[in-house]
Wavefront OBJ file of the C-alpha trace (Angstrom):
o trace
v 132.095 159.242 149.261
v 129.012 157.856 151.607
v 127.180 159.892 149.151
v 127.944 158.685 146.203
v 127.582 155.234 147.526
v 124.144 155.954 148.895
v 123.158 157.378 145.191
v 123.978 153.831 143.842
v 122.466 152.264 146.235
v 119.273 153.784 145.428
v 120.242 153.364 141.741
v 120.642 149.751 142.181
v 117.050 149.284 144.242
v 115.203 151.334 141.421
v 116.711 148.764 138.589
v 116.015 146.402 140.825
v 112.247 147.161 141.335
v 111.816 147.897 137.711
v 113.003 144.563 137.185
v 110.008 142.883 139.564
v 107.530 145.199 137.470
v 108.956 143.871 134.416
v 109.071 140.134 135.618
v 105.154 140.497 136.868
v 103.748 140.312 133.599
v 103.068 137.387 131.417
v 105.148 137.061 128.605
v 103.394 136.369 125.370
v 105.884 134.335 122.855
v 104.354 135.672 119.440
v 105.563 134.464 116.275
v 104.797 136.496 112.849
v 105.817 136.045 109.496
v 107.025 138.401 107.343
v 106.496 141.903 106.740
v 102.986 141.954 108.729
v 105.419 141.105 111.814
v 107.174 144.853 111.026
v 103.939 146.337 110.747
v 102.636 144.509 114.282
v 105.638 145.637 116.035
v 104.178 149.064 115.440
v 100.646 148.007 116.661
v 102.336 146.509 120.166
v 102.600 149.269 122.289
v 98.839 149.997 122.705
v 97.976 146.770 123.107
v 100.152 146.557 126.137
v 99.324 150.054 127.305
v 95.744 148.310 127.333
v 96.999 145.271 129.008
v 99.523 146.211 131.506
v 100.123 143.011 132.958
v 101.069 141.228 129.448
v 104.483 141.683 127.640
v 104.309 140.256 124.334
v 108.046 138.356 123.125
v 107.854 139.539 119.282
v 109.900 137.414 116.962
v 109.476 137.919 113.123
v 109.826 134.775 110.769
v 110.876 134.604 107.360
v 107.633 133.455 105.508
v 109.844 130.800 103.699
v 111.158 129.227 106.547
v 107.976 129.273 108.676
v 106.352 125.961 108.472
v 109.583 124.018 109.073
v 110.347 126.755 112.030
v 107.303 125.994 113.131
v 107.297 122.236 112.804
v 111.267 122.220 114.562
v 109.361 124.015 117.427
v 106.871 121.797 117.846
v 109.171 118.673 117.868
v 111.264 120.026 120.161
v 108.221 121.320 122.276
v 109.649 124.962 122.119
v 106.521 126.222 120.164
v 105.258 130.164 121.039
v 102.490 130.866 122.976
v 100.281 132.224 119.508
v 100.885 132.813 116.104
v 99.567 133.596 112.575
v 99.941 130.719 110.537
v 99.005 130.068 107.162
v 95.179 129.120 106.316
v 95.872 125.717 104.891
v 98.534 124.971 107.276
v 95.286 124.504 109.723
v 94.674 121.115 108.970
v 98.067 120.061 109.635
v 98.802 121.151 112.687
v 95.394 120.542 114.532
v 96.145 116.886 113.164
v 99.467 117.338 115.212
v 97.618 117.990 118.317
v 99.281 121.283 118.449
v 96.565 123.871 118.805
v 94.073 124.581 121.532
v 90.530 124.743 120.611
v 89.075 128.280 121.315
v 85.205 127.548 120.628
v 85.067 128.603 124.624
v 87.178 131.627 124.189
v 85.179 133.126 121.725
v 81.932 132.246 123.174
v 83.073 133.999 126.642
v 84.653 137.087 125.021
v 82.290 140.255 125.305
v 82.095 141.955 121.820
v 83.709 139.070 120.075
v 80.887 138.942 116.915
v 81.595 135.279 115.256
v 79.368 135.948 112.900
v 80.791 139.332 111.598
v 83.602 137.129 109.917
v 83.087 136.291 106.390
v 81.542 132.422 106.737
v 84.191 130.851 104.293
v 87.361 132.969 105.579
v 85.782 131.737 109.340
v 85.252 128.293 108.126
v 89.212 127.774 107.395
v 90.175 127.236 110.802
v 86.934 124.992 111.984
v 88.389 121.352 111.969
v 85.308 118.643 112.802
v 83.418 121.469 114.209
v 85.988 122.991 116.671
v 87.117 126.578 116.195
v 91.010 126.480 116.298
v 91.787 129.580 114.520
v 90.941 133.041 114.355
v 91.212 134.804 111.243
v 93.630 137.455 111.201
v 93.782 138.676 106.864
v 92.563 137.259 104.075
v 93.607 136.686 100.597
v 91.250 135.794 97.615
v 91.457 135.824 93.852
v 89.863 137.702 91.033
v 90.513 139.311 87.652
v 92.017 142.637 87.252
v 90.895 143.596 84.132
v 92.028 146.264 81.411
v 88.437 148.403 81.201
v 89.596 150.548 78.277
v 90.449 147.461 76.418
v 87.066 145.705 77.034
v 85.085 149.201 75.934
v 87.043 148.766 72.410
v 86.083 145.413 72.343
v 82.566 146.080 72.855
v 81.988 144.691 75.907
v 79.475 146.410 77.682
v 78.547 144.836 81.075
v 81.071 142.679 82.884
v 80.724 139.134 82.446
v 79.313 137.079 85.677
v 79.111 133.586 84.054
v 81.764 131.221 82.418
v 79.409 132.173 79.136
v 79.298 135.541 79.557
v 83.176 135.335 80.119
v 83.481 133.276 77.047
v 82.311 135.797 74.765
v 84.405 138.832 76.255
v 87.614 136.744 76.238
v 86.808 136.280 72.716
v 86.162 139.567 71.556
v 88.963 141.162 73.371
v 91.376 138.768 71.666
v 90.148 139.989 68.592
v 90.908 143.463 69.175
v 94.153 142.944 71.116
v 96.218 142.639 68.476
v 98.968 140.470 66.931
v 100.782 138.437 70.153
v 98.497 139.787 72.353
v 96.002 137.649 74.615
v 92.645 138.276 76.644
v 93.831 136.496 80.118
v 96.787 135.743 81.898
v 96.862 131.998 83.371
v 100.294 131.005 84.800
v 101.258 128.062 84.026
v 103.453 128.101 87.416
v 100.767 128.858 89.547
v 97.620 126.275 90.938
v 95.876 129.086 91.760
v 93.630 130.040 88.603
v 92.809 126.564 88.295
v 92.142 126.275 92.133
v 89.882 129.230 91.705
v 87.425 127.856 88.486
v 87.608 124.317 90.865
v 86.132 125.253 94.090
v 82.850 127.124 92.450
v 81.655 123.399 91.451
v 79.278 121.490 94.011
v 81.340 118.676 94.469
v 83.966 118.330 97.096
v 87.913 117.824 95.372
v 88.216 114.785 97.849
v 85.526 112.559 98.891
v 84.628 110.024 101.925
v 86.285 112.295 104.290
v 89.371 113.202 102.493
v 90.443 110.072 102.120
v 90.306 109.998 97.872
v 90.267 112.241 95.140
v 87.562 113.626 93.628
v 88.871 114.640 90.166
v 86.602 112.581 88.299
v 83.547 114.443 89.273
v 81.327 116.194 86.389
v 82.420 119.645 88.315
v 85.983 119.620 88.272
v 86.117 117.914 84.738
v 83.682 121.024 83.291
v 86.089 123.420 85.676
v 89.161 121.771 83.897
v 87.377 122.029 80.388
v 86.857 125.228 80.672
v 90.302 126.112 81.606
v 91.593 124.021 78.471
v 89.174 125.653 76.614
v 91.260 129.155 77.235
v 94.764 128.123 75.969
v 92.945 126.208 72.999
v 91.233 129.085 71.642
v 94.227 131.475 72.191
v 92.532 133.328 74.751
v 95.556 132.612 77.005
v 99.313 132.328 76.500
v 100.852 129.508 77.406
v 103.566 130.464 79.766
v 105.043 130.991 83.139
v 105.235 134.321 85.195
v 109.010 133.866 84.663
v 108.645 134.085 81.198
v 107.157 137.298 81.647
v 109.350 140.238 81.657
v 107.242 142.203 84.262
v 103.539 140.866 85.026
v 102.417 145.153 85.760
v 103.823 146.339 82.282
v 102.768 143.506 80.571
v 99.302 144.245 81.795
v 99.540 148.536 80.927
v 100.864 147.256 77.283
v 97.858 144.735 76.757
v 99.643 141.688 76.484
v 96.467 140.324 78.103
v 93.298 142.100 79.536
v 92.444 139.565 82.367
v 94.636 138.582 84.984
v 93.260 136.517 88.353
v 95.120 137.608 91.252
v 95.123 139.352 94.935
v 94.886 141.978 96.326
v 98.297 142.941 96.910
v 98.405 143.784 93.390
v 95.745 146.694 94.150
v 99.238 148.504 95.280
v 101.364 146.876 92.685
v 99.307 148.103 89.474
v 98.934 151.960 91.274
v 102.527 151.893 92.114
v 103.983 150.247 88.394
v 101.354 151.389 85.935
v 101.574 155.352 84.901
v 99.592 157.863 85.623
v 98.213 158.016 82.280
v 96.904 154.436 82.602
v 95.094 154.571 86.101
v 91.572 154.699 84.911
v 91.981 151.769 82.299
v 92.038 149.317 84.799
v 89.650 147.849 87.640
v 88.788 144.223 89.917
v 86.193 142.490 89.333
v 84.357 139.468 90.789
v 85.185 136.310 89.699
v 82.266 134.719 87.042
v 81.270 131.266 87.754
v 79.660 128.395 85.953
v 76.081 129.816 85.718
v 76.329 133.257 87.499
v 78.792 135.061 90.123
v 81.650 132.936 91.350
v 83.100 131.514 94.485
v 87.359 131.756 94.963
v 89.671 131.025 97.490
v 89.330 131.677 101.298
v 93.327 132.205 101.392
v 95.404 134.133 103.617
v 96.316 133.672 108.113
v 94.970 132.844 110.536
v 95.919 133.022 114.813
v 95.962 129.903 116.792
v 97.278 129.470 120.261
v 99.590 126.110 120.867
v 98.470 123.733 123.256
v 101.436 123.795 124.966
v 101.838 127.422 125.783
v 101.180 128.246 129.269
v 99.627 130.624 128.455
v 96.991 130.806 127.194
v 94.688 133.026 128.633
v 97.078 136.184 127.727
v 97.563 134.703 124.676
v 94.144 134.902 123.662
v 93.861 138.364 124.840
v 95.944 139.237 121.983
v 94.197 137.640 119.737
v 91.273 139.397 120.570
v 93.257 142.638 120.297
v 94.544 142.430 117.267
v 90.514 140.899 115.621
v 89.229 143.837 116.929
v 87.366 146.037 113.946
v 89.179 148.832 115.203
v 92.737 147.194 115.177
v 91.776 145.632 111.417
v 91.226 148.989 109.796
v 94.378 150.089 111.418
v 96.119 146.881 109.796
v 94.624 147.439 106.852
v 95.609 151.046 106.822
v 99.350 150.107 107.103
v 99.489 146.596 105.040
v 96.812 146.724 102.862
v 96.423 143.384 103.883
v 92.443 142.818 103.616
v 89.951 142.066 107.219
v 88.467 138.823 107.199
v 85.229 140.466 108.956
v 82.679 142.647 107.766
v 82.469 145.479 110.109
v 86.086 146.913 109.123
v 85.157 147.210 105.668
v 82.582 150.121 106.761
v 85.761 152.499 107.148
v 86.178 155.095 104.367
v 89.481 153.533 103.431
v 88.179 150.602 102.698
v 84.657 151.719 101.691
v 85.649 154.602 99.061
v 88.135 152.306 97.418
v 87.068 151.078 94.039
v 89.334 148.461 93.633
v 88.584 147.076 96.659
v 85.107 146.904 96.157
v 84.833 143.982 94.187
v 87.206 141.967 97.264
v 84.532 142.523 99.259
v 81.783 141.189 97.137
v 84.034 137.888 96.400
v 84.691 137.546 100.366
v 81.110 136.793 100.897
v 81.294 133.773 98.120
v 84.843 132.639 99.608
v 85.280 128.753 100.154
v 88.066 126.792 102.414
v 90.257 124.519 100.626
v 90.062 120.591 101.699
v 90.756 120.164 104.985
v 93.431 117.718 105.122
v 97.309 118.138 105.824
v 98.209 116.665 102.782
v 96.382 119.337 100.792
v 99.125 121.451 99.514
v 100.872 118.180 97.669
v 97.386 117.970 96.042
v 97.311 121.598 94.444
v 100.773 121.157 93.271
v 100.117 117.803 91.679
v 97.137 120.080 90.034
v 99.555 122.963 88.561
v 101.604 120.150 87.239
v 98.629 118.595 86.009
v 97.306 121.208 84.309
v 100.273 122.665 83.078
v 99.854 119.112 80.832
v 96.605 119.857 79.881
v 97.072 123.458 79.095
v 100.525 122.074 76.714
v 97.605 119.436 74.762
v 99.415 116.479 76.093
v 96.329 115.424 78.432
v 92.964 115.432 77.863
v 90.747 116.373 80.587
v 89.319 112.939 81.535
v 93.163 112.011 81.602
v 93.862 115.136 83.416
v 90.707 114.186 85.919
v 92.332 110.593 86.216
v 95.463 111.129 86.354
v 95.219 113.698 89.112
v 93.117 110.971 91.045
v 95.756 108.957 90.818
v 98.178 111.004 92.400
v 96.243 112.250 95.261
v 95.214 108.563 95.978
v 98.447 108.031 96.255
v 99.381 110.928 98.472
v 96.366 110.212 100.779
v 97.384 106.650 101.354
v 98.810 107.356 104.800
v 95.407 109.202 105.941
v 93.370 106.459 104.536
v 95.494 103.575 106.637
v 95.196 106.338 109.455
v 91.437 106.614 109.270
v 90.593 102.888 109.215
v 92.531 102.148 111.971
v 91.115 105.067 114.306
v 95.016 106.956 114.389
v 94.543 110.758 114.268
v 96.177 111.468 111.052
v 99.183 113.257 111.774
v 99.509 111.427 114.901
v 102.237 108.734 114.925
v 100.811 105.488 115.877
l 1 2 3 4 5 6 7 8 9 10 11 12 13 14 15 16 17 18 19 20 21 22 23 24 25 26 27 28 29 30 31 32 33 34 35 36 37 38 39 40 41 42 43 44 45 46 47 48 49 50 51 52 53 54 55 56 57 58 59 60 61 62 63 64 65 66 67 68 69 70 71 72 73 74 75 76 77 78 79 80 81 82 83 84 85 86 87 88 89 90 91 92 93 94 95 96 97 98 99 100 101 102 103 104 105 106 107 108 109 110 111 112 113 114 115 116 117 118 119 120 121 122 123 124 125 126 127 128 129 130 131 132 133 134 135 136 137 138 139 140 141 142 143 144 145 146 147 148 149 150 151 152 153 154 155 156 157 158 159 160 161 162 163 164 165 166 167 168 169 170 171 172 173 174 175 176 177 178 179 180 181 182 183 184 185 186 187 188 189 190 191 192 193 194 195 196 197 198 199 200 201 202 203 204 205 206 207 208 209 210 211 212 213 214 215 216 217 218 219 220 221 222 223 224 225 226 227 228 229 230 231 232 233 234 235 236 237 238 239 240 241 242 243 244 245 246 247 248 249 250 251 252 253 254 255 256 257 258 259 260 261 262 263 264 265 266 267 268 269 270 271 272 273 274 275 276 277 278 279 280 281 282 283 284 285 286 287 288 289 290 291 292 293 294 295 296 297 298 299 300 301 302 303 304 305 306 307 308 309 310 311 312 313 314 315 316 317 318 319 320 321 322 323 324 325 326 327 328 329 330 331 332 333 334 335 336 337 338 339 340 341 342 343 344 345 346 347 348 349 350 351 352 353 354 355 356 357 358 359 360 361 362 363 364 365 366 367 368 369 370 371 372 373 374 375 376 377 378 379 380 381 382 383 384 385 386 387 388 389 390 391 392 393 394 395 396 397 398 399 400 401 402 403 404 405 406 407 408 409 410 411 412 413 414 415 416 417 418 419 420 421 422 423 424 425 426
């Protein structure tokens, strides 16, 4: 009997010491959305291995419910240490005073090469000239395009300009057949239009973000040119959910262009047969006089102001924006690096389809800067959803959408001229 009690005594004082280990380390509170959280859960153990004294608290978020999550949290000050959080959700939250700048971070991290990022994917999370993101993957548009369709239309070298462009859409149409189309341009989605938008000189807001900039020469010729492809039949005018199935639709040549991500690299090998994988390829977007700019979409890691800790949360970050860790993401997501040095891997670097990502990552541009952006772009789709239907014209279009995003800046504006942080209650 004194045995058996002297065995669970010692029982008890191991627990109990594994405990203190356990309670020793700093807890990182990390917050990921989506399936990229299932794949980091995977990525964990080595990074603690590495980092013995940090535990990192995973908790995987529902991309749908994330920004409110995350705006609950930080009104009830019960924010994580770090998370990923969407690029243009930047704005918004370093107006909240939520994130820590981590200009001295970087600059004090050994191996830490700024200036291996992409400059626009970078450029996404520096507000006024403070670094307060990191990013983490990226996310930028482009047309896959149906190459066996554009060799029977005659179209020998892929267009780089809106010109160039012109000319294949309108030759494929001609070949397509009866109901068929040369690009696909949701009328549900802001992207497309988004994309032709940003490869214009001229800022979409102006004096600071404080007023729209739809007027300008560049977004009406971006917004002509966009007309310009439902007009001359080039592009149905539809939704995605009037689409049956976006992949087939593409393998039966309902249309030869379609500007999308590169998620779809993996959607078009997985849906289209076997029979069809060498028809299509990605290519970079064309612009107004030559190769085109697109978005500089996807997240981003920040670390909140609040956390306490900081230090250990930044440790992670640097973990996980490591080239090494990237390809490894990559590897398991598909999800594309926002720096340069991952993209030497043969995964990466032997992949034709991704090829023409990488190309467009070098000409990627941030989205306005302001937390009222994402009102903005969906006052565009609905915008030019109008103009695509021939109920707007594009100087109506142009005005119109000034109109609206006057109206949405308003608060910003009053915030602005009376030296309030926007975002900031005064």
């Amino acid at each position: 009997m004194r045995c058996c009690s002297f065995l669970i005594l010692l029982s008890v004082l191991a627990i109990a010491g594994c405990a203190r280990t356990q309670d020793d380390r700093t807890v990182v509170r990390f917050w990921v959305m989506g399936y990229e959280g299932e794949v980091v859960a995977r990525l964990l153990p080595e990074f603690e291995r590495q980092h013995p004294d940090i535990h990192v608290d995973l908790q995987i978020v529902p991309w749908l419910s994330a920004h409110e999550k995350l705006l609950t949290a930080f009104a009830g000050e019960s924010l994580p240490d770090v998370s990923p959080i969407g690029n243009t959700w930047i704005p918004e939250f370093a107006a909240l005073g939520a994130l820590e700048p981590l200009d001295d971070e970087i600059a004090a991290t050994s191996g830490f090469d700024r200036e291996d990022f992409f400059p626009g994917v970078w450029d996404t999370g520096v507000i006024d000239g403070r670094a307060y993101a990191v990013p983490w993957y990226v996310e930028t548009r482009l047309p896959f395009y149906r190459r066996d369709m554009l060799a029977k239309a005659g179209v020998e070298t892929l267009p780089a300009s809106w010109d160039q462009w012109r000319i294949a859409m309108q030759q494929v149409k001609q070949v397509a057949g009866q109901g068929n189309y040369s690009i696909l341009l949701p009328l549900n989605e802001f992207e497309p239009l988004l994309s032709l938008a940003i490869q214009q000189p001229e800022p979409l807001l102006r004096d600071g973000g404080r007023y729209g900039n739809f007027r300008s020469a560049g977004f009406r010729q971006s917004l002509g040119f966009y007309k310009e492809m439902f007009e001359q039949g080039w592009a149905p005018i539809v939704t995605n959910n009037q689409i049956s199935n976006v992949w087939d639709e593409f393998g039966k040549g309902f249309y030869s262009f379609y500007i999308s991500g590169p998620w779809n690299i993996a959607k078009f090998k997985e849906r289209l047969p076997a029979s069809q994988q060498d028809d299509w390829m990605t290519m970079p977007l064309p612009g107004p006089n030559g190769p085109g700019a697109s978005l500089a979409n996807g997240t981003s890691f920040v670390v909140f102001k609040d956390s306490p800790n900081k230090a250990a949360a930044w440790e992670l970050i640097a973990w996980l924006s490591s080239p090494s860790v990237q390809a490894e993401f990559h590897a398991l997501t598909g999800d594309l690096p926002p720096r340069r040095s991952p993209w030497q891997t043969p995964a990466l670097a032997k992949d034709p389809y991704a090829r023409a990502f990488r190309e467009q990552l070098e000409r990627a541009v941030s989205t306005p800067k302001v937390p009222e952006w994402e009102r903005i772009a969906t006052e565009m789709r609905l915008v030019g959803e109008q103009v695509a239907n021939g109920r707007m014209t594009v100087d109506q279009a142009a005005e119109e959408l000034d109109r609206r995003a006057d109206r949405i800046l308003e608060k910003r504006r009053w915030m602005l001229d009376h030296a309030v942080k926007p975002g900031v209650a005064p």
